[in-house]
C-alpha positions, 0 to 999 in steps of 0.5 A, spaced: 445 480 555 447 485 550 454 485 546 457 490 541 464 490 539 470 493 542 472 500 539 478 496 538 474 491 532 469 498 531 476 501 529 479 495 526 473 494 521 471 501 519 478 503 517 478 495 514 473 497 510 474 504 508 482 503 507 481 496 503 476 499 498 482 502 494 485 496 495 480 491 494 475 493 489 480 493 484 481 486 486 475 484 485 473 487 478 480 486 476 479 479 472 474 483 467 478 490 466 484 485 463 479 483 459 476 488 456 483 493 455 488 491 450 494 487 453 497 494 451 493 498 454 492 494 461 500 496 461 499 502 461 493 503 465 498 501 470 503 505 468 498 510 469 496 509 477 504 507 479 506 514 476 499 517 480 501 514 487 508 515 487 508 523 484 502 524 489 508 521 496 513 527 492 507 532 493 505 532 499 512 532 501 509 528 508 505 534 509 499 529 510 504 524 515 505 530 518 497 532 520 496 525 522 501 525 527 500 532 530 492 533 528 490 529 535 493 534 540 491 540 537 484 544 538 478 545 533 481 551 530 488 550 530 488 544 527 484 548 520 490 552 520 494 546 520 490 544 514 490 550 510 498 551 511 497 543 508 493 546 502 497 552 501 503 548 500 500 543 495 497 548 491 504 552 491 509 547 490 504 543 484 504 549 480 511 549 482 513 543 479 508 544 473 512 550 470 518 547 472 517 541 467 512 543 462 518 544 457 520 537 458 514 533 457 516 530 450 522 526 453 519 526 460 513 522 456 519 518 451 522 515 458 517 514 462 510 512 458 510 512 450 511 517 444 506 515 442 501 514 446 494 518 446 495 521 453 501 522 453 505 525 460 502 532 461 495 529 464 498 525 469 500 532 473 492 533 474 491 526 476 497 527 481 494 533 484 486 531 485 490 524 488 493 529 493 488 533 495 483 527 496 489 524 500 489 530 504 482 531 506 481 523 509 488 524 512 485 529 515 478 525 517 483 520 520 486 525 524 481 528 527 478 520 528 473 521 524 472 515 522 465 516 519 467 521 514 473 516 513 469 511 511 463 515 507 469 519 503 472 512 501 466 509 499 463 516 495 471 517 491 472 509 490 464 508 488 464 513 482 470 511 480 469 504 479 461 505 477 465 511 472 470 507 470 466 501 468 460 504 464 466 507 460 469 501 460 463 497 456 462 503 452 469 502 450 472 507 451 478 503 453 484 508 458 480 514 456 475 511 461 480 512 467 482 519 466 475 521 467 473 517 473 478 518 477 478 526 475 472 526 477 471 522 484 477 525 486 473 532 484 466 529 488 470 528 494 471 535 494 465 538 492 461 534 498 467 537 503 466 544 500 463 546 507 470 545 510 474 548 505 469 554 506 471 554 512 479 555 511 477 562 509 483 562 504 490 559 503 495 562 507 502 560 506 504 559 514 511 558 514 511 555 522 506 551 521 508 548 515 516 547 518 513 543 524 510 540 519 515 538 515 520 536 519 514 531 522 512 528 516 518 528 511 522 523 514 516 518 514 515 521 507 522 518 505 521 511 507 514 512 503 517 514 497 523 508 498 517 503 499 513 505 493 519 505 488 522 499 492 515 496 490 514 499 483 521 500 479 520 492 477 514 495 473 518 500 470 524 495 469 519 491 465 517 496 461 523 499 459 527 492 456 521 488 455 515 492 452 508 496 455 505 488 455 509 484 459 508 490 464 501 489 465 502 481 465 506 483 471 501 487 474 495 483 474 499 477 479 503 483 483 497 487 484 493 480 487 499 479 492 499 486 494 493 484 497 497 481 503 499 489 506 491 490 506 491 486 513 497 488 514 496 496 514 489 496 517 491 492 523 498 496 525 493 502 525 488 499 530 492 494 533 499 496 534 496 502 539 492 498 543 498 493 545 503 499 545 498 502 550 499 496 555 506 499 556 513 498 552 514 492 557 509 489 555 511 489 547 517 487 549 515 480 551 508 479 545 512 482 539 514 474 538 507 474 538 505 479 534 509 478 529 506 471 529 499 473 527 502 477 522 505 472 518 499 467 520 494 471 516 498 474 510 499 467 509 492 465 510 490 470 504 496 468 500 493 460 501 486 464 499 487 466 493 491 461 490 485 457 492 481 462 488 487 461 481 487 454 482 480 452 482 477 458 478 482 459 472 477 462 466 474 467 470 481 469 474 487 469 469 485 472 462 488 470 455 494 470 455 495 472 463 498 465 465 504 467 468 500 472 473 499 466 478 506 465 479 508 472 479 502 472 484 505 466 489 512 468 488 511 476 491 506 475 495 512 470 499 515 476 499 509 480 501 508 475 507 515 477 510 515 483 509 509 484 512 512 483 519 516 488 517 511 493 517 508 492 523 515 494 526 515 500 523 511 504 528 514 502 534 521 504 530 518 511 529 515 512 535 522 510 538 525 516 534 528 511 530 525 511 522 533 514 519 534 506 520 528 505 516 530 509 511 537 506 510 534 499 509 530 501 504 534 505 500 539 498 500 534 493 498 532 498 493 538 499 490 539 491 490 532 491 487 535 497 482 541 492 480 539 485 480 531 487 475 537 491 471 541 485 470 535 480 470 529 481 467 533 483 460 535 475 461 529 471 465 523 476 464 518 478 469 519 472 473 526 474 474 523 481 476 518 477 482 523 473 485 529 479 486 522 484 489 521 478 493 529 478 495 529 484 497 523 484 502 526 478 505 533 482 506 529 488 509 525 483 513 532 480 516 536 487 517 530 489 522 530 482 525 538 483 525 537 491 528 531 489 533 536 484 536 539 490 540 533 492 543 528 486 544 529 479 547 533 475 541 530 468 543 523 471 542 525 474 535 528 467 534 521 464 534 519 469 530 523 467 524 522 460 525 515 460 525 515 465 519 519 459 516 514 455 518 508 457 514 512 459 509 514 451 507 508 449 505 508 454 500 515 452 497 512 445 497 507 447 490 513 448 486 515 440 488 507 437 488 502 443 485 497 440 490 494 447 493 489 444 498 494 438 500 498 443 503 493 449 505 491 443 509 497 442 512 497 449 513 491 449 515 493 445 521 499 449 523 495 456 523 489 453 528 495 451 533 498 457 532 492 462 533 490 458 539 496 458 543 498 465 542 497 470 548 495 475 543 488 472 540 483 473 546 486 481 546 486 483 540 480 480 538 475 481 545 469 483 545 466 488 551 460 490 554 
């Protein structure tokens, strides 16, 4: 008898793979940039993409949430229409915004980079714009469900910036090496698609398209825009009181524990529509159980890469990098909770409820703003870790709070207490540092949690 996946895993595992490779590659090969690039130069390196990801949110205005959400209702031609008007207004507004700017860039280099540095502000608009485009065009796969141009645009953009990226790195070109890579990638994807381009004919400004997909796409573009400077401020925080170097030392463990959103991410995507597709009574009663897994995994990848930091120092934490691990354990708790939040996200947006995501976000990141200011300039950047995963806890019991009106407050009652639960063991390294002690017991506790829970057999079924 022949078994293939269902097309919830087939989904599951192509956008897995295609999502996780710009999370995942730079994990794996992270240890040896840290070590190639001076202390310095590793700062800014993630300097560089923080500036990079968070400009490429306040281009696309949400324009690419925008195509994602209404895309899949629209007919073949409408939907090139729906992507030229996309273009156009990116296109149009970077152009804006590079005049706008230009006559700042010495004291916009000052603030947010060095004075002296050997590319200076001006070069990060051209990373913002291939970044954006890039986003646009997969986005647009996404939409149409193709997820074999996803997949392949992921790997052609993510396989010639690490091979680029590398090759300069051993030739010692140090952040020079970057910029040239990341152009570049983002440049390939465009000329492998230039036959779907071709086909917009040319840039149209259409104002009813772009409106409907503005007023789609903005809201979510604002929760997005409070997320990445909910998650990146720290970073600036770092580099204004205590140098370029420290912020680097922050990044390595931070970067490491983001790893948790990976799963998070890719399995709302997938998951989240086929539990919600068995009706909204049915996600009523199993998001206690959903809930569950969510924080049954993160912290299963969290236990894994403490594991790996533990037992294999020399390759993982470079000279000088020591303090990452802790960084690492204290965000990644963090990560953990917040993940479950994020896997509330969508069932709030799709309740026409994402005004309450924005509010949430924008108190944790105001708590975020005010406590690293009073904090890091005192504790350093173990400071920092501790009041970013503060604030993700204070947004996860906001939403378990607000859910408290719609859902069945005994199940969210269990879902706090197992989320206790698998975040003890954790808490237990800072008495006795004996990490596969208490991965052991966590162990235990994760096999009880997947075997009971009514969800497991569902998400993970396979079909004929």
């Amino acid at each position: 008898m022949n078994f293939r996946f269902s097309k919830s895993l087939q989904d599951f595992f192509n956008y897995m793979i295609a999502g996780g490779l710009a999370r995942i590659l730079p994990f794996l090969l992270l240890p040896y940039v840290a070590k190639v690039l001076t202390p310095e130069n590793f700062g800014f390196f993630s300097l560089y993409r923080l500036y990079t990801a968070l400009g490429s949110v306040i281009l696309l205005l949400g324009v690419e949430q925008g195509l994602f959400r209404l895309i899949p209702g629209l007919h073949a031609h409408e939907r090139l229409r729906y992507l030229r008007a996309a273009l156009s207004f990116i296109l149009i507004f970077f152009i804006f915004l590079t005049v706008l700017s230009w006559p700042w860039q010495k004291p916009l280099n000052r603030f947010f980079l060095d004075p002296n540095i050997s590319f200076p502000f001006l070069f990060i608009p051209l990373l913002i714009l291939v970044n954006a485009l890039s986003v646009l065009i997969l986005t647009f796969f996404s939409a149409c469900q193709e997820s074999r141009k996803y997949l392949l645009g992921n790997l052609l953009v993510q396989g010639t910036f690490f091979t680029l990226f590398l090759s300069g790195l051993f030739l010692g070109w140090q952040l020079k090496a970057f910029f040239i890579s990341f152009i570049a990638a983002n440049l390939l994807l465009l000329f492998f698609n230039i036959d779907l381009l071709k086909s917009l004919r040319r840039l149209s400004f259409d104002w009813p398209i772009l409106k409907r997909l503005l007023k789609t796409g903005f809201p979510l573009m604002l929760v997005l825009l409070l997320t990445y400077l909910l998650y990146q401020s720290d970073h600036y925080l770092i580099k204004f009181y205590l140098g370029v170097e420290q912020t680097g030392i922050y990044n390595y463990g931070y970067r490491f524990a983001s790893m948790l959103l990976i799963f998070v991410v890719q399995s709302n995507n997938v998951w989240f529509p086929r539990i919600y597709a068995r009706g909204e009574d049915f996600f009523r009663q199993h998001v206690g159980a959903y809930a569950a897994l969510i924080a049954l995994s993160c912290a299963g990848i969290l236990w894994i890469l403490l594991l790996l930091f533990h037992y294999f120092p020399s390759l993982l934490l470079p000279a000088g990098f020591e303090v990452s691990k802790t960084v690492l354990l204290i965000v990644g708790l963090g990560y953990m909770i917040y993940g479950q939040a994020q896997m509330i996200d969508g069932w709030l947006i799709l309740k026409n409820k994402s005004n309450i995501l924005v509010g949430i976000s924008a108190v944790a990141l105001a708590f975020n703003l005010i406590f690293n200011a009073l904090f890091i300039p005192k504790f350093g950047i173990l400071a920092a870790a501790t009041i970013t995963a503060f604030s993700f806890l204070l947004i996860w019991l906001a939403i378990i709070i607000y859910l408290g009106r719609f859902l069945n407050k005994k199940a969210l009652s269990v879902t706090v207490l197992k989320t206790a639960l698998f975040t003890a063991p954790f808490f237990l390294l800072f008495v006795y540092n004996q990490p596969l002690v208490w991965f052991t017991l966590f162990w235990f506790m994760g096999l009880l949690e997947f075997m009971r829970n009514p969800l497991s057999k569902i998400l993970l079924s396979f079909s004929k």
